[in-house]
C-alpha positions in Angstrom: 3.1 -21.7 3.2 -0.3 -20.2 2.4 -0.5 -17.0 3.1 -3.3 -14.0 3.0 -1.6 -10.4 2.9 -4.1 -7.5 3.1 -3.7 -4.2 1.4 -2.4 -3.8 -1.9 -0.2 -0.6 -1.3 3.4 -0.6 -1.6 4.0 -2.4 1.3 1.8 -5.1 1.0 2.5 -5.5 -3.1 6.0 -5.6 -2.3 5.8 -8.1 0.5 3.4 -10.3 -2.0 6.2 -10.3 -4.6 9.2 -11.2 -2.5 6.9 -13.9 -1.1 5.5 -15.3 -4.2 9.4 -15.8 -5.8 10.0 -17.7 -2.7 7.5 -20.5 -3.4 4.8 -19.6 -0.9 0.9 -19.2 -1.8 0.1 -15.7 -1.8 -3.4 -14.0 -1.9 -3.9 -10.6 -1.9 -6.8 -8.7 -0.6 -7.9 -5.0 -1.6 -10.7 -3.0 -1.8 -9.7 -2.1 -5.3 -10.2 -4.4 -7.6 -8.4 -2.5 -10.6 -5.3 -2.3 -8.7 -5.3 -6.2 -7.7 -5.8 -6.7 -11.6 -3.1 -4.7 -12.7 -1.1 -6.6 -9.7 -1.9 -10.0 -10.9 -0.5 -8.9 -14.4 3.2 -8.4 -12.7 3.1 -11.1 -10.3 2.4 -14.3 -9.1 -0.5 -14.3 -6.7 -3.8 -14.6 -6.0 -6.0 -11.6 -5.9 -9.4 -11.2 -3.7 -11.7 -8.1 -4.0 -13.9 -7.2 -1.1 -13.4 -5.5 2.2 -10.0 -6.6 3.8 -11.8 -7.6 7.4 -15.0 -8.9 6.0 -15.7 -12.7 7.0 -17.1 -13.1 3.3 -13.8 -11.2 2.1 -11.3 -13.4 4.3 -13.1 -16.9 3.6 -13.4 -15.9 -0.4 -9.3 -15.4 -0.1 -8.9 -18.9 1.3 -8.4 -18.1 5.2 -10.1 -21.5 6.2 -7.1 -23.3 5.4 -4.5 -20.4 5.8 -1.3 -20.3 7.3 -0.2 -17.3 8.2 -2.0 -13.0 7.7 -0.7 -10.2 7.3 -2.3 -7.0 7.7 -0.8 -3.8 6.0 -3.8 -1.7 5.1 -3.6 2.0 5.6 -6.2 1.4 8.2 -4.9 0.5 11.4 -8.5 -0.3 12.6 -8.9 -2.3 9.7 -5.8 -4.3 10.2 -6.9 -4.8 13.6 -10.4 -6.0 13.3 -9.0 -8.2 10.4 -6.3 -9.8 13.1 -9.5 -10.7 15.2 -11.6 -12.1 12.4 -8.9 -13.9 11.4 -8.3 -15.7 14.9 -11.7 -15.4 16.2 -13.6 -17.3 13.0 -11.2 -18.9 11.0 -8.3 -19.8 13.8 -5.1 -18.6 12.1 -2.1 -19.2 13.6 -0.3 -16.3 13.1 -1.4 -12.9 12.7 0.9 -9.9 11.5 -0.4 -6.5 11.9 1.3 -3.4 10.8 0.1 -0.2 13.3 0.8 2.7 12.7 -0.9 5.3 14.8 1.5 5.9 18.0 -1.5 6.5 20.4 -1.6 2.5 19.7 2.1 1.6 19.2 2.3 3.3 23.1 0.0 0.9 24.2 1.6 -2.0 24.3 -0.9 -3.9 26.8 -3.1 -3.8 23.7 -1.4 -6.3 21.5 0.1 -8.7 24.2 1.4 -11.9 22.5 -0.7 -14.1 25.2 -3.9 -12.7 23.6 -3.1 -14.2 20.4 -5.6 -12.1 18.3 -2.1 -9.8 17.4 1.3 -12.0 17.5 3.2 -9.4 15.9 2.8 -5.7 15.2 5.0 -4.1 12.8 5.6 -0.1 13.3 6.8 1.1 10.0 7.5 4.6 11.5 9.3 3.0 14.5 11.0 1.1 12.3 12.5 3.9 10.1 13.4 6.5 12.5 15.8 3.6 14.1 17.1 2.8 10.9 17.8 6.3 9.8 19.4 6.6 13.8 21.6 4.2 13.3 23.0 5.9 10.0 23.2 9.2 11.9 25.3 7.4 14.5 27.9 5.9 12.6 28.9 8.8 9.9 29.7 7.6 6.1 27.6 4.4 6.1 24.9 3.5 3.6 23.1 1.1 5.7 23.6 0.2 9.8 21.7 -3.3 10.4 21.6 -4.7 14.0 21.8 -8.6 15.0 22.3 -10.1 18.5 20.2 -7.4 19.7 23.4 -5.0 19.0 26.1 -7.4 19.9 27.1 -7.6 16.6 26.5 -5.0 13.0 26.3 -5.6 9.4 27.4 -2.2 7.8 27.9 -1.3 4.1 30.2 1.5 2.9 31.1 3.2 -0.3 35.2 2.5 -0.8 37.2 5.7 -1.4 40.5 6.4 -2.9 43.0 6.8 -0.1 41.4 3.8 1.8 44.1 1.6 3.4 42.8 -1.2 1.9 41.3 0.4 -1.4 43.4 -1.5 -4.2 44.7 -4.6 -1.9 43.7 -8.1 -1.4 40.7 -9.1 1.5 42.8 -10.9 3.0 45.2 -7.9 4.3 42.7 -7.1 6.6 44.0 -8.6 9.5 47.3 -7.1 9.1 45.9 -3.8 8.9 44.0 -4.4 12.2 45.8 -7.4 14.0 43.4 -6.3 17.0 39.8 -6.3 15.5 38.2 -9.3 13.5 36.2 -8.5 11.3 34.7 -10.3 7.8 34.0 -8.5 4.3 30.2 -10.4 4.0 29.9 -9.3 0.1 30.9 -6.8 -2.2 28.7 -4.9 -4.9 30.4 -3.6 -8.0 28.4 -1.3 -10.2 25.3 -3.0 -8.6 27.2 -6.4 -9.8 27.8 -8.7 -6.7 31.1 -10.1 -6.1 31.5 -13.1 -3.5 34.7 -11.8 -1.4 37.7 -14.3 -0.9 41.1 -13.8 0.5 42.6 -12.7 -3.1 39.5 -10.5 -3.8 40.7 -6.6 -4.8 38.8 -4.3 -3.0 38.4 -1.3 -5.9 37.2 2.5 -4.9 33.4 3.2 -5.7 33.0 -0.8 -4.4 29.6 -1.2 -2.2 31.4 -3.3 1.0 29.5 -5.2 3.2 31.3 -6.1 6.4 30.2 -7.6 9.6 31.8 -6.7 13.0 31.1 -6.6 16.8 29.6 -3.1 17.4 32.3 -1.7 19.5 34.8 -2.6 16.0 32.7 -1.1 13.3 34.5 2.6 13.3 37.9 0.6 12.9 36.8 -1.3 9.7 35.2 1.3 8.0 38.0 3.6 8.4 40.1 1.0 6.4 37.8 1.1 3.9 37.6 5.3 3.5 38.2 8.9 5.2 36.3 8.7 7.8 33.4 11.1 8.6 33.5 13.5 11.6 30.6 13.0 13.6 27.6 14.6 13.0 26.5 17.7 14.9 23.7 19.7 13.4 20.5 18.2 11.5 18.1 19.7 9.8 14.9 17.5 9.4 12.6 18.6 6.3 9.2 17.0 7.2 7.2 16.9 11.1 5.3 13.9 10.2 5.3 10.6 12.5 9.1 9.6 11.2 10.3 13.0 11.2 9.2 13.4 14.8 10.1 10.2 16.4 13.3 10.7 14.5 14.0 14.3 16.2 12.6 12.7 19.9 15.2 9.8 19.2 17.9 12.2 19.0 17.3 15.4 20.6 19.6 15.1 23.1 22.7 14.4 21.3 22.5 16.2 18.2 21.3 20.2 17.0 18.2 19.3 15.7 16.1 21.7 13.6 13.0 20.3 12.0 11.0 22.1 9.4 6.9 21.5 8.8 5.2 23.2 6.7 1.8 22.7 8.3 1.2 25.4 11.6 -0.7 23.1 13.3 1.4 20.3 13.2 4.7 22.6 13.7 2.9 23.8 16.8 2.4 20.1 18.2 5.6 18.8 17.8 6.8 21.8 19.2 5.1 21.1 22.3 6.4 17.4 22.3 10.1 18.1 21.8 12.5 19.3 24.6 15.3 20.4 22.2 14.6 20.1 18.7 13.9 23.6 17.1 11.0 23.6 15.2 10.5 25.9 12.4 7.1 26.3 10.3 7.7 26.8 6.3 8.7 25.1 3.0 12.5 23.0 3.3 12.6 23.7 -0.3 12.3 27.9 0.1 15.6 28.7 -0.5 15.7 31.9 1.7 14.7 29.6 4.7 17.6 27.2 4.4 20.1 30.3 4.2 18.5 31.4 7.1 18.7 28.7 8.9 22.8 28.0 7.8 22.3 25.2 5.7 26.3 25.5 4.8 27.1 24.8 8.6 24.3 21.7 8.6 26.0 18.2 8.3 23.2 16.4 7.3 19.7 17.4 5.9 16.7 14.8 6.3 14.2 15.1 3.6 11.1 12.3 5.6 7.9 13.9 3.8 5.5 11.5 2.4 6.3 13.3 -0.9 9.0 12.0 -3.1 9.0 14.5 -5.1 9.0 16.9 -2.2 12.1 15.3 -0.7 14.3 14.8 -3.8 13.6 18.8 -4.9 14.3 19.5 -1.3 17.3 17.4 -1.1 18.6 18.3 -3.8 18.6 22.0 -2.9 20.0 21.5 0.0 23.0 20.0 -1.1 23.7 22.7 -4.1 23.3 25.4 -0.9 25.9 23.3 1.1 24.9 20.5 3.3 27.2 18.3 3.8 25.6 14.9 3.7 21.5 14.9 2.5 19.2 11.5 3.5 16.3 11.6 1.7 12.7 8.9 2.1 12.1 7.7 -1.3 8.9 5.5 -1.1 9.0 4.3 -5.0 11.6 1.7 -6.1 11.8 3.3 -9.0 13.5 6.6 -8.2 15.9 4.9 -5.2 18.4 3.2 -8.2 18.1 7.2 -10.1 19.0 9.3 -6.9 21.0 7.6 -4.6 24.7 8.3 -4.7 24.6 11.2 -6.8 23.5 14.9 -4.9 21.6 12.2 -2.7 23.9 10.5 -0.3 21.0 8.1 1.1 17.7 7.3 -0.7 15.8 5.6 2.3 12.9 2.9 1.3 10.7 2.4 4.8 8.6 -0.2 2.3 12.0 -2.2 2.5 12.5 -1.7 6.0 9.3 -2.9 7.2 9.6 -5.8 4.8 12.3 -7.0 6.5 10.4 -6.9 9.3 7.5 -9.3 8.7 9.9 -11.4 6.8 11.8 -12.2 10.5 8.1 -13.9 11.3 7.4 -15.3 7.7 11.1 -17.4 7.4 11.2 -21.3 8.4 13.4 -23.0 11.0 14.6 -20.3 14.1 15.2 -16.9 11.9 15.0 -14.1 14.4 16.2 -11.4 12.2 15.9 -10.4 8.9 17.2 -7.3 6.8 16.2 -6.9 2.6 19.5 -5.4 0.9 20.1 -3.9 -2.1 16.6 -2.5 -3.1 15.1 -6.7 -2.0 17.9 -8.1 -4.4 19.8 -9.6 -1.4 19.4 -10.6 2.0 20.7 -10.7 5.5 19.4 -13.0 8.6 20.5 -14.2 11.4 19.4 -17.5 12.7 19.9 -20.0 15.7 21.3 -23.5 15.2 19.3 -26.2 17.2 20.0 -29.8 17.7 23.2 -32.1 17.3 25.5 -33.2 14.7 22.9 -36.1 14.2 19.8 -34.0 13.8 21.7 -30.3 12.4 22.9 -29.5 9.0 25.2 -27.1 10.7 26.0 -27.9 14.4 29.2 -29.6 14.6 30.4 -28.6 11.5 33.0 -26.4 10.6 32.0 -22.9 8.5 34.2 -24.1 5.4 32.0 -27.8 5.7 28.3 -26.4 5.7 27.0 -27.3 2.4 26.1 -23.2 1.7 24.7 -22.2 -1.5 26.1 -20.0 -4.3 26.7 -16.3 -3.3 25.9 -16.9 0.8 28.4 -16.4 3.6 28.3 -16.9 7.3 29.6 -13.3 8.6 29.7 -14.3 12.4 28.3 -16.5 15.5 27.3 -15.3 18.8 27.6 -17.4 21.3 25.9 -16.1 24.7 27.6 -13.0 24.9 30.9 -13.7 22.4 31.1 -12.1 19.2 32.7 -14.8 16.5 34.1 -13.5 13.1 33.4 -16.6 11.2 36.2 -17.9 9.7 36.7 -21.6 7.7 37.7 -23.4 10.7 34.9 -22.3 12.9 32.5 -24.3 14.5 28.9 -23.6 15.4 27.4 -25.4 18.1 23.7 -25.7 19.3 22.0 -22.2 20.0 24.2 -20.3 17.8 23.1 -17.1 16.8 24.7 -17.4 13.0 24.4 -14.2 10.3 24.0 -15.0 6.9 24.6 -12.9 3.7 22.4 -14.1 0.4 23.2 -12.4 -2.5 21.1 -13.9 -3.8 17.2 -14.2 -2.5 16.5 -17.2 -4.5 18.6 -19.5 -2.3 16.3 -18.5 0.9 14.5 -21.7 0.8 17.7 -23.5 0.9 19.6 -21.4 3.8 16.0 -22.0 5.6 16.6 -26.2 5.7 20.1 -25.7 7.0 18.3 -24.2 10.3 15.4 -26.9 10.2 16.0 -29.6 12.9 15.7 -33.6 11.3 13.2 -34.5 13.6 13.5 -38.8 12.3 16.6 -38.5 14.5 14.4 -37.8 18.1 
């Protein structure tokens, strides 16, 4: 697939690399042409220099004969203008557009898929504040991903000593919890990963990955460790767009305290929020966290735009006694050196968002996607069309589906049914089937199992 990806941040250099290992024709566009040379160094793609919505600009990047855009400049009016040049002069199909300014996002009339100058806008601060929701919700989980719109959840958790099934075989799982089905997807062992089978040992410190139907999850993961008491009062370091839609998300359910250092700001939000406490100062003044109990606080939210910021912040958070501390950590680099040490979380919204625009990039019928393990694995849920004649999978059992190394089918819904894939289950046409790849290289592979044989019509 040829595709044109405006912006060379971290979102758009990110997006070019996953895309690029997976065979696709990748140019990226930037103003700066120093960046894009350093880029083209470390990867392989195309690099354009020039203004991202320019006609010159787009034609000189190949858009005459271009599959697919995608817009992720820090200019939302950019992105946008660039969505219409693309359809308006040079008839692209399919136009991705990542918004990020809300007084947009709340206009939804604006991007209406009929119009087809936007197909698909992609809120990266919309998309985080779920995310780190979802993890609020479900104490003691490292990552909360949705498929079926809910019906069923992918959710990984660090094993503890003291687990039920900490030191026993996979395969015990059901006589721990005749009642619940439930399937172990993959296991990560010291950032090795470990395809689980019946006689796999589940050890303490393993990463688990385990798929469920919602209303199941808290039963698994307690099998797995202690589990967490819910969560009663936040304290969110940072009033910026994720840090606000966050506290607006969950307001009403949780004690919510958000810290901004900028008055202005502090005053907005303050305006905006029913319940949330809003405090003006610095999350990493020690004298304000005391204040403000940060020994009674179960989890502390460090969502500046400032790395830094939020690991110094995080970090003193947790020496002063917060129980659990989330932090945003926007470059790869530092997720790997924080994360399960004084950091219980390190949140990447470049991975997030990702994820995001790879749902619209993937062939055959993939209407989810979620990038694992810092982009090193995958998880996507897809819907089998056609018959045993024209399918790959429909008709066949899991155990006969001609999967490749490292991927596992984790369950099937069926209308409104939740199915635990096991070996003997079939999956018929309009499926909903989640996958686990742990490794990305077999995408392209896991994408022709979906594609319909169209000889056979």
């Amino acid at each position: 697939m040829k595709i044109i990806i405006l912006g060379a941040n971290q979102v758009g250099s990110a997006l070019a690399e996953t895309l690029s290992k997976e065979k696709n024709d990748i140019t990226l566009v930037d103003e700066n042409s120093e960046l894009l040379r350093e880029l083209n160094d470390s990867i392989d793609v195309k690099v354009t220099a020039g203004e991202p919505s320019h006609p010159a600009t787009l034609e000189a990047a190949g858009a005459l004969d271009a599959d697919m855009l995608i817009a992720v400049t820090d200019s939302d009016e950019a992105n946008i203008v660039a969505c219409r040049v693309a359809y308006t002069v040079f008839n692209i199909t399919k136009k991705i557009c990542r918004i990020r300014a809300s007084s947009y996002t709340d206009h939804k009339e604006l991007f209406q898929y009929d119009n087809d100058v936007v197909d698909v806008v992609v809120s990266p601060e919309e998309i985080v504040s779920d995310y780190i929701t979802r993890l609020i919700d479900l104490p003691g989980s490292l990552q909360v991903l949705d498929f079926a719109d809910g019906k069923v959840q992918l959710v990984a958790v660090k094993a503890f000593y003291g687990g039920p099934l900490v030191g026993q075989e996979i395969r015990l799982i059901r006589q721990h919890m005749p009642g619940v089905d439930t399937r172990v997807a993959a296991i990560f062992r010291k950032d090795r990963a470990i395809t689980p089978e019946g006689s796999t040992v589940i050890e303490a410190d393993d990463e688990v990955f385990f798929v469920a139907a919602q209303n199941n999850i808290r039963a698994c993961m307690g099998e797995l460790r202690r589990l967490d008491r819910p969560y009663r009062r936040l304290i969110i370091a940072g009033g910026g767009k994720i840090g606000f839609r966050l506290a607006q998300n969950i307001e009403d359910r949780y004690q919510v305290k958000v810290i901004e250092q900028d008055a202005k700001r502090a005053a907005f939000i303050s305006e905006q929020l029913d319940k949330a406490i809003v405090l003006n100062g610095e999350a990493s003044q020690r004298e304000l966290l005391i204040e403000e109990s940060i020994e009674d606080t179960d989890v502390f939210l460090a969502l500046t735009n400032d790395d830094e910021a939020n690991i110094m912040s995080s970090l003193l958070a947790k020496r002063l006694g917060a129980k659990k501390v989330m932090a945003i950590i926007n470059n790869p680099a530092y997720v790997d050196l924080v994360q399960g040490g004084d950091i219980d979380v390190a949140i990447s919204p470049q991975l997030a968002t990702i994820g995001s625009m790879l749902t619209h990039v993937r062939r055959g019928d993939v209407v989810n996607v979620h990038s694992l393990r810092r982009g090193a694995a995958e998880a996507m849920e897809a819907i089998a069309h056609g018959d045993k004649h024209s399918s790959k999978v429909v008709g066949k059992t899991v155990e006969e589906i001609d999967l490749p190394e490292g991927t596992t089918i984790g369950a099937v819904v069926r209308d409104d049914e939740v199915l635990i894939a096991h070996d003997d289950t079939i999956i018929q046409t309009d499926d909903h089937v989640i996958l686990f790849l742990t490794n990305r290289k077999h995408i392209p592979a896991v994408e022709r199992l979906f594609e319909v044989d169209l000889t056979y019509f």
